[in-house]
C-alpha positions as CSV (number, residue, x, y, z in Angstrom):
1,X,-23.6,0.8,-4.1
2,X,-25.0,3.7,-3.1
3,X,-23.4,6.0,-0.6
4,X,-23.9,6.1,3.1
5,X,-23.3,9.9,4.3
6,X,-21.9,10.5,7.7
7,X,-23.8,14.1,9.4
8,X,-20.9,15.9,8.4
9,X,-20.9,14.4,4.7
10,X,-24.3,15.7,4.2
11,X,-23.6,18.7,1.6
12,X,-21.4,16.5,-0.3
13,X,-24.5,13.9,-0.5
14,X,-26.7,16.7,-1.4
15,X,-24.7,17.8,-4.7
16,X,-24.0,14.1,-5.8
17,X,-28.0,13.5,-5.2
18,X,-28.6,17.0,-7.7
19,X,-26.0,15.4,-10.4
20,X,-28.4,11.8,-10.1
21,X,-31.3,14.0,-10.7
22,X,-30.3,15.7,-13.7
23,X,-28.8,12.5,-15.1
24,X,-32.3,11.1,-14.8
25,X,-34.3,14.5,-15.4
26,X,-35.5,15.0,-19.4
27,X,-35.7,18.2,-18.8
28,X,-31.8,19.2,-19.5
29,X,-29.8,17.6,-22.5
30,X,-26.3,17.6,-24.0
31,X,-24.0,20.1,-23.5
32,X,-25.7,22.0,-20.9
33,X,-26.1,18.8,-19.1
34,X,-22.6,18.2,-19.4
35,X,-21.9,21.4,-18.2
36,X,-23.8,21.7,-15.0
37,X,-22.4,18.0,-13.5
38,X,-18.9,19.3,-14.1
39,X,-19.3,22.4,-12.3
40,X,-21.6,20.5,-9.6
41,X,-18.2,18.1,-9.8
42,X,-15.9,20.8,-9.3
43,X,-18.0,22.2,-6.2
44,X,-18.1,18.2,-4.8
45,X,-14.4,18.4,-4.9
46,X,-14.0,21.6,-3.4
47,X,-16.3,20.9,-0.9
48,X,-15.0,17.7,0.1
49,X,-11.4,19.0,0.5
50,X,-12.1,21.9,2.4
51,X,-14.4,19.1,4.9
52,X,-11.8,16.6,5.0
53,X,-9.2,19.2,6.0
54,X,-11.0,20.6,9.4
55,X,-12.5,17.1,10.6
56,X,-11.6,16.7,14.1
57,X,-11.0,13.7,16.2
58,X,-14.7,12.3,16.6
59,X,-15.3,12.9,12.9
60,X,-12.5,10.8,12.9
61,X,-13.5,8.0,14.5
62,X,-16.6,8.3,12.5
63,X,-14.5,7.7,9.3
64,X,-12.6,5.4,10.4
65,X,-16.2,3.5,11.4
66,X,-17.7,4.0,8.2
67,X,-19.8,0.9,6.8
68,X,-18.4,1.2,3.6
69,X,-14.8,1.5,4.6
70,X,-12.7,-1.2,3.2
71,X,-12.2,-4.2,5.7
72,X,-9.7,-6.8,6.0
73,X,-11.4,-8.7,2.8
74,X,-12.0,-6.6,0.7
75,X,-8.2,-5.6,0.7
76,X,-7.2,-9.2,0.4
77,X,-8.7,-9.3,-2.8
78,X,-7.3,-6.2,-3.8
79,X,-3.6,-6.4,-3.0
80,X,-2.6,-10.0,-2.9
81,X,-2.0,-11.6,-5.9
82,X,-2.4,-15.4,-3.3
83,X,-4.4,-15.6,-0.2
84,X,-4.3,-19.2,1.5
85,X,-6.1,-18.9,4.8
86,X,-5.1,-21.3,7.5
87,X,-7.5,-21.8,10.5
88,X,-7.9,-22.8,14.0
89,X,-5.3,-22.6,16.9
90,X,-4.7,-26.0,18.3
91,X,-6.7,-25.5,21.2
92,X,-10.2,-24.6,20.8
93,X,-11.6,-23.3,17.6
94,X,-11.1,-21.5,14.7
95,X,-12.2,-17.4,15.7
96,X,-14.0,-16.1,12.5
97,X,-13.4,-12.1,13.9
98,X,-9.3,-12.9,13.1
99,X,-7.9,-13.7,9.5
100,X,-4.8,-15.6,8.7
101,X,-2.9,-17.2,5.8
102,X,-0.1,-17.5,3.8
103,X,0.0,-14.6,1.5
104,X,1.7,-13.1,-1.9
105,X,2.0,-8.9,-2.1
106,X,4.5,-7.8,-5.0
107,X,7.1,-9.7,-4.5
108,X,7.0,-10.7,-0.8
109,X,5.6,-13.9,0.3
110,X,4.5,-13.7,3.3
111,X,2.1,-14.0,6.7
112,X,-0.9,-11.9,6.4
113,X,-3.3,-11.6,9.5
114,X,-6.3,-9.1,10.1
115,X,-9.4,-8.6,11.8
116,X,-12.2,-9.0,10.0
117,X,-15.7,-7.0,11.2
118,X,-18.2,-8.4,8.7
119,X,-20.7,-6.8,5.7
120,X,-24.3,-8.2,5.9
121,X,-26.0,-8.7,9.6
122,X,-25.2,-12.7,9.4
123,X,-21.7,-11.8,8.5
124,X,-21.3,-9.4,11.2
125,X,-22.4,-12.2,14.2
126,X,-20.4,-14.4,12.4
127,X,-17.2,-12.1,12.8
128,X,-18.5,-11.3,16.1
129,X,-18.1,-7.3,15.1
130,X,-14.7,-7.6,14.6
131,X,-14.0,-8.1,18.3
132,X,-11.6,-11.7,18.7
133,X,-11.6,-14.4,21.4
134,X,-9.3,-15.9,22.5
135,X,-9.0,-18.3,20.3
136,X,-8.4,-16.1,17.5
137,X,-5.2,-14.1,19.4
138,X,-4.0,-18.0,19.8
139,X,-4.5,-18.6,15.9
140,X,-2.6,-15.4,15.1
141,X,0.2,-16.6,17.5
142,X,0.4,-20.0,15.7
143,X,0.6,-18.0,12.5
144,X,3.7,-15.8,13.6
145,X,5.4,-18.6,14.9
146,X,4.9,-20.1,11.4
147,X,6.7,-17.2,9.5
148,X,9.0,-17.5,11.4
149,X,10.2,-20.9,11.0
150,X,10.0,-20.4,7.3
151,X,11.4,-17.0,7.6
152,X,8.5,-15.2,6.3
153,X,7.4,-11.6,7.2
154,X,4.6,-11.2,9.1
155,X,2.2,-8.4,8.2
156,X,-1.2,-7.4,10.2
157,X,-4.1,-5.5,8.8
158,X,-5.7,-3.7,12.5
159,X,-9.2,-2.9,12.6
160,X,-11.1,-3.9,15.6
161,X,-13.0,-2.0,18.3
162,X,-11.8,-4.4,20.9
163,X,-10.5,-7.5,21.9
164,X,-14.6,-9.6,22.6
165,X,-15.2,-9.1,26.7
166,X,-17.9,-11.6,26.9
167,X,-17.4,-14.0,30.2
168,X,-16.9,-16.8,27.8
169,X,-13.8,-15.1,26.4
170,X,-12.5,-14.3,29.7
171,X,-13.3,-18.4,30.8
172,X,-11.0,-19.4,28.0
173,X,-8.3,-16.8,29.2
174,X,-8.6,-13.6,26.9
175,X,-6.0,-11.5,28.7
176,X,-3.9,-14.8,28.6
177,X,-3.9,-15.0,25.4
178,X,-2.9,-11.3,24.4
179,X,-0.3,-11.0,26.8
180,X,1.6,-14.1,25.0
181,X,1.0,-12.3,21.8
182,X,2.8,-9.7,22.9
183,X,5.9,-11.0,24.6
184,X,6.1,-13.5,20.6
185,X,5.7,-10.2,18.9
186,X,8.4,-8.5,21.0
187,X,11.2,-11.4,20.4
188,X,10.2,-12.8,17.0
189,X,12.9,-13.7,15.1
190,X,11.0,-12.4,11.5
191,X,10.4,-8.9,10.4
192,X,6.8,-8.0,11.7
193,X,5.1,-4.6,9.8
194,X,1.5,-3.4,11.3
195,X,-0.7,-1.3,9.7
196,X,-4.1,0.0,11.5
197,X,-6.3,0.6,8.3
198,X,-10.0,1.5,10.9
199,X,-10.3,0.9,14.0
200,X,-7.0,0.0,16.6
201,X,-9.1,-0.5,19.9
202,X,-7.2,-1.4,22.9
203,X,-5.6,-4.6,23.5
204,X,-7.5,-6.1,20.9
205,X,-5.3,-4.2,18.0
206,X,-2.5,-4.5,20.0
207,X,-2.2,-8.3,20.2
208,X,-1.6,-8.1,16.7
209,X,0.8,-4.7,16.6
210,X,3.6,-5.0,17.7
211,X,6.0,-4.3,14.9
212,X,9.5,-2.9,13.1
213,X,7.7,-0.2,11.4
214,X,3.8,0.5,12.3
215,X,2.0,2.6,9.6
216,X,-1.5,4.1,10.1
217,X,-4.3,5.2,7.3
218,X,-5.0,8.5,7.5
219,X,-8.4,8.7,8.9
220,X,-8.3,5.3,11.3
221,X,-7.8,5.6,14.8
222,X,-6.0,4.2,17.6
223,X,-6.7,4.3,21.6
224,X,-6.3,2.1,24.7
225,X,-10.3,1.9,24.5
226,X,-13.0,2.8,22.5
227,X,-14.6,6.6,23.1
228,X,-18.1,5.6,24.3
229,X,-15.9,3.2,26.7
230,X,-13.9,6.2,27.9
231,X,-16.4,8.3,28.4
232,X,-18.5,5.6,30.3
233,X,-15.7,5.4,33.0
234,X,-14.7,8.9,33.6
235,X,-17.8,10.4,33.2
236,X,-20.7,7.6,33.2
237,X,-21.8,9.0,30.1
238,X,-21.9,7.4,26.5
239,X,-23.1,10.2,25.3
240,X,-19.5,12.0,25.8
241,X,-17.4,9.9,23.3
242,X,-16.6,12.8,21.4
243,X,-14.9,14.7,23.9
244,X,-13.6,11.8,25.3
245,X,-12.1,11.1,21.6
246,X,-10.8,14.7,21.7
247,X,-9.3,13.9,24.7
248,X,-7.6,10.4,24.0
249,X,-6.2,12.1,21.2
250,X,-6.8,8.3,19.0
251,X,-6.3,10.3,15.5
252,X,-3.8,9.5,13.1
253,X,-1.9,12.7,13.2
254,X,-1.8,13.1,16.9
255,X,-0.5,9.4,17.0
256,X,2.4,10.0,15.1
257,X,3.2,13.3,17.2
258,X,3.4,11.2,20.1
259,X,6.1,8.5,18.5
260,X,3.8,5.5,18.6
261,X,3.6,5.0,15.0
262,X,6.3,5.4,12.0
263,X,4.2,6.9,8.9
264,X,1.1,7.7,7.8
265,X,-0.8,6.1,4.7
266,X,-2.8,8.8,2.7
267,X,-6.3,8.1,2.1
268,X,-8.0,9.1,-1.5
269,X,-10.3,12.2,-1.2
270,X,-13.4,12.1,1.3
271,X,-11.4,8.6,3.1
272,X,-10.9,5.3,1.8
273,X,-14.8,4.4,1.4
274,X,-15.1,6.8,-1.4
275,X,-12.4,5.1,-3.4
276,X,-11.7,1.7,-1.6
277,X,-9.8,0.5,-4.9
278,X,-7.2,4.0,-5.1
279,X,-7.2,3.2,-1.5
280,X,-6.0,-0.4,-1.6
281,X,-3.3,0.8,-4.1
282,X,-1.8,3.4,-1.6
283,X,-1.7,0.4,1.1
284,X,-0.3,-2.0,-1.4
285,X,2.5,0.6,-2.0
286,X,3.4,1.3,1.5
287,X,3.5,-2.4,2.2
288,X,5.9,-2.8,-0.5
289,X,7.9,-0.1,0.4
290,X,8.3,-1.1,4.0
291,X,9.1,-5.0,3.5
292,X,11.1,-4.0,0.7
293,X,13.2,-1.7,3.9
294,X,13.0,-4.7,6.3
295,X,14.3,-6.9,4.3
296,X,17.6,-5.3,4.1
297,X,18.0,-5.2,7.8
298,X,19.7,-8.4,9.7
299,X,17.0,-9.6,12.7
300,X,19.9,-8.9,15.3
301,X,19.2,-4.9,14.3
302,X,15.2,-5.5,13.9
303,X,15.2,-7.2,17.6
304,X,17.4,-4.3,19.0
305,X,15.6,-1.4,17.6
306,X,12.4,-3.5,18.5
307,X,13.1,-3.5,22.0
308,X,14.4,0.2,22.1
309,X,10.5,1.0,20.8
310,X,9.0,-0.8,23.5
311,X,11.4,0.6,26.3
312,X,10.4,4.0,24.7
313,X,6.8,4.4,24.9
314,X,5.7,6.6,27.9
315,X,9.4,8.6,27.6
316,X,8.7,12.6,26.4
């Protein structure tokens, strides 16, 4: 698949166009071929770390928006070794935006749920962007209650730019619907581990991340609503989403300075959509890792420490 360049990725494209051209030029052969697409490597390399390491916040968000970043699917496939999805939540429908099932990682059996955003145009409206109903909150609920009669782990993959704010959403009781997500999540008698692998907008990542340990890939984001939101409401201006992602400080780095999350997941060279499988591996490991943690811990010390987090947030 060829790549998609961001504004800022642009001189990276440019020297893995020139390497395509003299792959596909006559002109140069053989060693001297060899030659000039390892040095034009080397330069890529270069070039990409020394991008990578000054992006700020809106660059950021960029990343973490890219349309090649891995997506709740295509991680599935990659670090599960069993994936059954169970749908619908009892009430309405089955929400296509919100991914659930019984799932296999390592060793650890387990409850796996995720938004989903979508590939293709079709796939996108069928996924509704990524942005759940209420429905879908309801399903994930249904699924945590699940692990925990079973005394399964529940683990959330977050990427959405919102809970969906359409008046048919609201009809069938959106905030409703979060709000009991997060008083299950606070009290649930299983070990719960989130990780935000693009996009955690508002209270639609929230509704699904509440946890014991909350991890964070290195170029998503996080934020109580999405920049072009933000900026809409203090300044009535779209067009200010980058300062007002400066300002909302939703970067993974600044995140973890403030205490909201635990750890963050390292991301291969130039962000997960450059390598999505060395990507998958570093989640896969740090999924592990962290269950592996949990599991050692009686619920009686999770619930505590649970509720110590919560009562935390807000406090310097």
């Amino acid at each position: 698949m060829p790549n998609d360049y961001l504004d800022f990725e642009e001189p990276i494209g440019a020297l893995e166009n020139k390497i395509q051209e003299l792959q596909s030029s006559d002109e140069t052969q053989g060693e001297d071929l060899k030659k000039e697409i390892s040095k034009l490597n080397e330069s890529i390399i270069k070039l990409t770390e020394q991008i990578y390491k000054n992006l700020n916040v809106w660059q950021c968000v960029q990343v973490a928006r890219h349309p090649q970043r891995p997506h709740f699917i295509d991680l599935v496939d990659k670090i599960c070794t069993n994936f059954d999805e169970l749908h619908g939540d009892r009430h309405y429908g089955d929400d296509k935006a919100l991914i659930g099932g019984l799932a296999q990682i390592g060793d650890h059996r387990l409850v796996l749920i995720g938004h989903e955003k979508g590939r293709s145009t079709d796939d996108k409206i069928k996924r509704n962007f990524g942005m759940s109903q209420p429905e879908g909150y309801r399903k994930a609920g249904r699924l945590m209650k699940l692990a925990e009669q079973f005394n399964l782990p529940v683990v959330t993959l977050v990427d959405t730019p919102g809970a969906y704010p359409g008046i048919d959403s609201e009809e069938r009781g959106q905030s409703e619907a979060i709000a009991n997500n997060l008083l299950l999540m606070s009290s649930l008698r299983t070990p719960l581990l989130v990780n935000i692998i693009g996009e955690g907008g508002s209270g639609g990542a929230l509704a699904i991340a509440v946890g014991d340990h909350i991890s964070m890939m290195k170029y998503a984001t996080y934020s109580v609503a999405s920049p072009e939101a933000c900026a809409s409401i203090v300044w009535r201006d779209a067009e200010k989403a980058s300062d007002a992602a400066e300002a909302m400080l939703m970067d993974a780095e600044s995140i973890l300075k403030l205490k909201l999350i635990d750890e963050i997941i390292d991301e291969p060279l130039g962000g997960a959509h450059r390598n999505p499988d060395q990507a998958a591996l570093m989640l896969k490991k740090s999924i592990i890792d962290n269950l592996d943690n949990l599991r050692t811990k009686p619920i009686s010390s999770l619930l505590e420490t649970r509720y110590k987090r919560l009562m935390s947030y807000g406090h310097k």
